[in-house]
VOPAGU-2260 file (C-alpha; in pm, 1 decimal, decimal comma):
REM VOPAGU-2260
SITE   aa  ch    i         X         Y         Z
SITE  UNK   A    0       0,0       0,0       0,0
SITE  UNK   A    1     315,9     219,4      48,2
SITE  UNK   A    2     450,1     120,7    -264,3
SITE  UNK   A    3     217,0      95,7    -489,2
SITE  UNK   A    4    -131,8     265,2    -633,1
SITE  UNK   A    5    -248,1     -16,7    -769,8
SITE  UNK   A    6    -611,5     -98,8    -762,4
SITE  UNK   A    7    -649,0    -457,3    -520,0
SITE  UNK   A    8    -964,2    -700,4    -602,6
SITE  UNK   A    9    -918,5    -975,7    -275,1
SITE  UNK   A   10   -1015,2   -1307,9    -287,6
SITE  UNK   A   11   -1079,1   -1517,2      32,7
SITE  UNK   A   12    -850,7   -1831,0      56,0
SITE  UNK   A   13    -833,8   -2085,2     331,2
SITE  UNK   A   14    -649,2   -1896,2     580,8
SITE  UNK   A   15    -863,1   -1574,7     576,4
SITE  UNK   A   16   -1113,6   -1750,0     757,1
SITE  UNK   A   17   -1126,1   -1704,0    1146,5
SITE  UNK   A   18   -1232,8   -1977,1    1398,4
SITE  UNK   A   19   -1305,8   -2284,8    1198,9
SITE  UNK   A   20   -1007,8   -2500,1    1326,0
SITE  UNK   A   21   -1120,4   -2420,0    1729,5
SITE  UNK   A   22    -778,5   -2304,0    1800,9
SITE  UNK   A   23    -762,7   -2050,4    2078,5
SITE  UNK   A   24   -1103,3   -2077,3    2178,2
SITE  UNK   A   25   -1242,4   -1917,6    1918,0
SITE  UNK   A   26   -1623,7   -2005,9    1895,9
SITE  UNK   A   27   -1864,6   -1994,1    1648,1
SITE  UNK   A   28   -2037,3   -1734,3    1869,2
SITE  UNK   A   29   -1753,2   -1476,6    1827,1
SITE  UNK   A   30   -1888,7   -1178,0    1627,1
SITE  UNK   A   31   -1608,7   -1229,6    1320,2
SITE  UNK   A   32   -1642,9   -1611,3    1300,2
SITE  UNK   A   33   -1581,0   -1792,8    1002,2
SITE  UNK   A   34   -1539,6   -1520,6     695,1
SITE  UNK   A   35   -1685,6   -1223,7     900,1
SITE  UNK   A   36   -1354,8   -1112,1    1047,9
SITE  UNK   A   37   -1167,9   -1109,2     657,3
SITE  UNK   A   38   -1514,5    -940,0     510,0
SITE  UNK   A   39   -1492,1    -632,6     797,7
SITE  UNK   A   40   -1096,3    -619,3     730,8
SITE  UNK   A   41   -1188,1    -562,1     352,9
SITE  UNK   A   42   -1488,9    -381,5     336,2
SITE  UNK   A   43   -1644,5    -667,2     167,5
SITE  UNK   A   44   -2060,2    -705,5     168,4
SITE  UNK   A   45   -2023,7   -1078,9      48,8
SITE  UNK   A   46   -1687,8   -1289,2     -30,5
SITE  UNK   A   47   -1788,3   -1325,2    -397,6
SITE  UNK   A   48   -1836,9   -1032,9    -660,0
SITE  UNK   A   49   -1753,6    -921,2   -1003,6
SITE  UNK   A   50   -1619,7    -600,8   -1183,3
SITE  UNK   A   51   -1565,2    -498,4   -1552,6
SITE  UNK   A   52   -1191,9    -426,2   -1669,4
SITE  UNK   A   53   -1036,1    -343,5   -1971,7
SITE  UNK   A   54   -1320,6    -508,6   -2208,4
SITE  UNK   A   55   -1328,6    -839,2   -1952,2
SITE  UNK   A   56   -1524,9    -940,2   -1700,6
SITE  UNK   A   57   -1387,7   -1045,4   -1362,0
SITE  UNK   A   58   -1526,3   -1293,7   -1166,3
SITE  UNK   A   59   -1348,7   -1310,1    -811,4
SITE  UNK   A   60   -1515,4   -1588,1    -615,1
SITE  UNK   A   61   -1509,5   -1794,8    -324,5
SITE  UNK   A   62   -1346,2   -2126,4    -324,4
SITE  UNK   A   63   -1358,6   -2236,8      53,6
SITE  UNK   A   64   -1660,6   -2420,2     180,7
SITE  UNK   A   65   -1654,9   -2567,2     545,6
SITE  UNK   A   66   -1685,1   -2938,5     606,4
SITE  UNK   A   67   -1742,1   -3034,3     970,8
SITE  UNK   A   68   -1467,4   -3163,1    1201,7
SITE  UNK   A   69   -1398,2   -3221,5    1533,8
SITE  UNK   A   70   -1622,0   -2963,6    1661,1
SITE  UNK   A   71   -1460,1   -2706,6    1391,0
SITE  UNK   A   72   -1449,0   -2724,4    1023,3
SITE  UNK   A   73   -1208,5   -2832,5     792,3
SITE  UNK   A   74   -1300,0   -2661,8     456,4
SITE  UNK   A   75   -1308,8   -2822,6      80,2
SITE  UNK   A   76   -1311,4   -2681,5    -284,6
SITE  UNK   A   77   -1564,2   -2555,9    -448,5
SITE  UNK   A   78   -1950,4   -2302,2    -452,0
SITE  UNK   A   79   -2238,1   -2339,6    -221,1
SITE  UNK   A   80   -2543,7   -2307,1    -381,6
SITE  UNK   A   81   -2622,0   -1932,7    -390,8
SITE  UNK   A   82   -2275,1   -1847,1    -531,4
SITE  UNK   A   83   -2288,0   -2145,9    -791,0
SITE  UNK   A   84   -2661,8   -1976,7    -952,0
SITE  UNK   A   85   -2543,2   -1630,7    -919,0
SITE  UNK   A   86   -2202,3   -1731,0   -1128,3
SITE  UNK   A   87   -2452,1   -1862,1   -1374,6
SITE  UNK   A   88   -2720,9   -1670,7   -1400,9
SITE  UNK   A   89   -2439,6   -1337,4   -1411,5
SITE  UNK   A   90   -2243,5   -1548,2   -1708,1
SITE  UNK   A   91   -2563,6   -1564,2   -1879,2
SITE  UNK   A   92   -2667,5   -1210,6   -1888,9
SITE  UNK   A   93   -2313,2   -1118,8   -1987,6
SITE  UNK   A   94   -2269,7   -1028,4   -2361,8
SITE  UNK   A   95   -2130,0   -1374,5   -2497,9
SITE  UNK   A   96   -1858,4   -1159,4   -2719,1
SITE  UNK   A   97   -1703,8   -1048,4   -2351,0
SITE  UNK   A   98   -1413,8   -1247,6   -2263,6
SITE  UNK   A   99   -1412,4   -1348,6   -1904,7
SITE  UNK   A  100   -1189,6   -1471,5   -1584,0
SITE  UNK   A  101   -1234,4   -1675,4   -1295,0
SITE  UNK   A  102   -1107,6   -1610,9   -1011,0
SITE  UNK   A  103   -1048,1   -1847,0    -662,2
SITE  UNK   A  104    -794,0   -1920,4    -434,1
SITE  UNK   A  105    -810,7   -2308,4    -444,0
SITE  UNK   A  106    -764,4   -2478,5    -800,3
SITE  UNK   A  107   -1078,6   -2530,9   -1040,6
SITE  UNK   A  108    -861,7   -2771,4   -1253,0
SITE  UNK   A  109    -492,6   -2829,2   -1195,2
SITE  UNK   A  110    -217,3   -3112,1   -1202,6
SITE  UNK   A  111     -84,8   -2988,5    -911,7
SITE  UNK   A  112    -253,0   -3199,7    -663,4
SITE  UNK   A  113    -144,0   -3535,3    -787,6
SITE  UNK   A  114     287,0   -3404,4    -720,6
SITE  UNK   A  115     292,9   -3603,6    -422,1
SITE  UNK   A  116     240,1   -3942,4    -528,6
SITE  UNK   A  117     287,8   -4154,7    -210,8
SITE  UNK   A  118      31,5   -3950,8     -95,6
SITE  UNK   A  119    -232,0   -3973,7    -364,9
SITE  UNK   A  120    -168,9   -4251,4    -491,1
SITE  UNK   A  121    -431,2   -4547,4    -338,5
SITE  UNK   A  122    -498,8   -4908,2    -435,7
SITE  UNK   A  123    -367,8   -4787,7    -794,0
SITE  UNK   A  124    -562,8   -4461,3    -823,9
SITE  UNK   A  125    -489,4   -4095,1    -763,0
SITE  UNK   A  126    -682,0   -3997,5    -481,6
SITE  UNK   A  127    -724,1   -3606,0    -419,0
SITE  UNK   A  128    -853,5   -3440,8    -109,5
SITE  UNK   A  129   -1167,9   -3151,0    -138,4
SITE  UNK   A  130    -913,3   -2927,7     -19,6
SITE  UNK   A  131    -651,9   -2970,4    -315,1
SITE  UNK   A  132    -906,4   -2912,0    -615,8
SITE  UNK   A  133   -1301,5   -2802,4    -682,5
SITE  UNK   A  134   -1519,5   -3125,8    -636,8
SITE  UNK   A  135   -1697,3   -3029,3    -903,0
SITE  UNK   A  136   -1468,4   -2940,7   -1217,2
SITE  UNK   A  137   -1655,2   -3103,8   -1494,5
SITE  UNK   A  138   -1965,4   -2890,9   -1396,4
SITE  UNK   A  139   -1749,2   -2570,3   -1434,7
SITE  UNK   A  140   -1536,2   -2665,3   -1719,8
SITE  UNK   A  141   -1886,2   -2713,2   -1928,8
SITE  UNK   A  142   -2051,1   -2367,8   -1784,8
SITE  UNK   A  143   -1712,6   -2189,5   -1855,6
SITE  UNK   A  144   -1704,2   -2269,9   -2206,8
SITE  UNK   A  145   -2064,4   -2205,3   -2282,2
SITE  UNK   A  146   -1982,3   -1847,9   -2165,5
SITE  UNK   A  147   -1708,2   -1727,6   -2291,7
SITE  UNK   A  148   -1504,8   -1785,0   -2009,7
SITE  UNK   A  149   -1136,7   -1752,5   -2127,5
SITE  UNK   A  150    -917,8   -1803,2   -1776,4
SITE  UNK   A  151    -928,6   -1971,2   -1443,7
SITE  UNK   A  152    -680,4   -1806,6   -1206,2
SITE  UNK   A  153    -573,1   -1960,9    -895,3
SITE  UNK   A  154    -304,2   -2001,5    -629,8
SITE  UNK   A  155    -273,1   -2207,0    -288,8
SITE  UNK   A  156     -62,0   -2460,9    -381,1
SITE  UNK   A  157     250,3   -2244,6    -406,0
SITE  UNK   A  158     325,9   -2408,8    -777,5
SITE  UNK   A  159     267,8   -2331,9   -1133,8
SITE  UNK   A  160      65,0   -2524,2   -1392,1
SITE  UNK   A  161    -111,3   -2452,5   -1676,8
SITE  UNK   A  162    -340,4   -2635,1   -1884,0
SITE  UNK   A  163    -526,2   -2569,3   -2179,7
SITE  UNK   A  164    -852,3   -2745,7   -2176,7
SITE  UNK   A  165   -1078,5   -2663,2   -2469,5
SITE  UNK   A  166   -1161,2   -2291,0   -2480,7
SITE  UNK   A  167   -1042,2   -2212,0   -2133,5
SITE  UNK   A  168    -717,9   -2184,9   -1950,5
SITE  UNK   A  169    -654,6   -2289,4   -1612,7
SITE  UNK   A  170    -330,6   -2183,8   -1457,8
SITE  UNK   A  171    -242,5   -2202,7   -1102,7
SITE  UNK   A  172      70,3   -1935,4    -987,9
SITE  UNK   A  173     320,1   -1992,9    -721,5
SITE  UNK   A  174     371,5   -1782,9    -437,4
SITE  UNK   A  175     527,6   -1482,0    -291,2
SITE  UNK   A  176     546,0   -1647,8      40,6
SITE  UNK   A  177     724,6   -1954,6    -131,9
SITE  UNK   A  178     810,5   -2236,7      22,8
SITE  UNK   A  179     557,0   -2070,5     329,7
SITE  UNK   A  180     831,1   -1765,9     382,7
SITE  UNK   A  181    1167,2   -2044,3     409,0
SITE  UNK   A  182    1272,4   -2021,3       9,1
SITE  UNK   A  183    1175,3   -2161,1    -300,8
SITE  UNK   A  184     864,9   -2424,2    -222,8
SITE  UNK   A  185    1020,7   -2757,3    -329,1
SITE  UNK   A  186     791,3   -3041,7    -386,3
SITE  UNK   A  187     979,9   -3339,8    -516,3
SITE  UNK   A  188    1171,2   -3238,4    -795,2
SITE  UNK   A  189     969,9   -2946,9    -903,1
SITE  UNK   A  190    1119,5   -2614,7    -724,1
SITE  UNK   A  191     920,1   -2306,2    -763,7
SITE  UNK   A  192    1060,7   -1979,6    -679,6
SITE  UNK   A  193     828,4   -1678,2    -421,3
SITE  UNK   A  194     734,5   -1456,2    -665,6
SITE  UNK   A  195     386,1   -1371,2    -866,0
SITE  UNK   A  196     188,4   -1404,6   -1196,4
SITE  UNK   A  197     130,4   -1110,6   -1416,3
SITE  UNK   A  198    -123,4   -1139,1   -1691,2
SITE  UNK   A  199    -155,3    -914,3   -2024,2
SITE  UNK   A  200    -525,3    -906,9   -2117,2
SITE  UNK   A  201    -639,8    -788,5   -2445,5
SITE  UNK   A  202   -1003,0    -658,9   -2562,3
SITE  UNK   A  203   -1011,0    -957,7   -2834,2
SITE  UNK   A  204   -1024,8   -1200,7   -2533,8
SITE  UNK   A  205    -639,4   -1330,2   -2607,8
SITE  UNK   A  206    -379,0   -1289,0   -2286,4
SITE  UNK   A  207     -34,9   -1346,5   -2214,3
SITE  UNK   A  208      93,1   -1504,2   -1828,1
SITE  UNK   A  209     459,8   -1402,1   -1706,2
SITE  UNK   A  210     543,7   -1548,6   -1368,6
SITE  UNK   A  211     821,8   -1338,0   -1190,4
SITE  UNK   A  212    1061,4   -1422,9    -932,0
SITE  UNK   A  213    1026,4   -1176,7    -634,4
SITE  UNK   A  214    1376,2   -1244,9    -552,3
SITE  UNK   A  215    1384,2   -1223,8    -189,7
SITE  UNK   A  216    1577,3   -1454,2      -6,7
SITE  UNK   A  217    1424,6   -1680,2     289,6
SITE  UNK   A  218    1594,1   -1746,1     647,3
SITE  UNK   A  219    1690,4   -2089,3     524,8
SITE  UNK   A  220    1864,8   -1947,7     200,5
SITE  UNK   A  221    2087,1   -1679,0     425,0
């Protein structure tokens, strides 16, 4: 904010939300619980919205839903039910010649879930947990490309992919935080460095995606 003028569009991820783990004796009685505290911070009515740009439409949504555990919640990929008919009833009212983004924390599509193999991999299958990638994909993928949807943006996994699948790309950036603020976040061989995406949108619906090294150096790199 010192730095920069830079307009800001947030986008809630997983650890914007206050109280679900139980830690600290935080209750679901406090007056921020849950996505209260991160929507007050931000001056936010709701955690999803959208806002015209440069001949796009921007779509910045909420990816984290709660799933119950151990008295808390965990939380999982993916729309509740209001936010899933306002995304489509909004995409289609929306001219079909305006190119579009989506944007959540947590991965509509990605390959980035299935790094770890001992992890995933079970009785011969890749398993992938809620909280890695949207539970329901498919449904997206199909709604995205009836409307014009041209990108998926994402984080949370601290990696980069990209895929191309039919009209729509899906790319998921790394992190300036890295390897969670100790270097470069190293998952088996694949090393990605803290830094950021930058994208180059044009009216036509066509883009380019740069990712840049931030080049600061963690405690464990010193």
């Amino acid at each position: 904010a010192d730095h920069s003028g830079l307009k800001a569009w947030p986008c809630v991820g997983n650890h914007d939300v206050f109280g679900w783990s139980g830690q600290h004796g935080v209750g679901q009685d406090h007056a921020k619980y849950g996505k209260k505290l991160m929507q007050d911070e931000l001056e936010l009515a709701q955690t999803y919205y959208r806002f015209d740009k440069k001949g796009w439409r921007f779509y910045v949504l909420d990816s984290i839903q709660p799933v119950p555990r151990d008295g808390g919640f965990h939380y999982k990929a993916g729309f509740d039910d209001a936010q899933y008919d306002w995304l489509k009833n909004d995409l289609g009212e929306k001219d079909p010649q305006m190119p579009a983004v989506v944007v959540t924390h947590i991965p509509i599509l990605s390959v980035t879930g299935i790094r770890d193999t001992p992890r995933t991999m079970a009785d011969g299958y890749y398993r992938l947990g809620g909280g890695t990638m949207f539970v329901g994909a498919p449904t997206l993928t199909k709604l995205f490309a009836k409307h014009g949807v041209k990108l998926a943006l994402s984080g949370h996994l601290h990696e980069i992919d990209r895929i191309e699948f039919g009209s729509v790309t899906f790319i998921c950036d790394g992190a300036v935080s890295g390897g969670w603020w100790h270097g470069p976040n190293v998952d088996n061989v694949v090393e990605t460095q803290e830094g950021f995406g930058i994208i180059d949108i044009r009216p036509d619906g066509t883009f380019d995606h740069r990712y840049f090294d931030y080049g600061w150096k963690g405690s464990d790199e010193v």
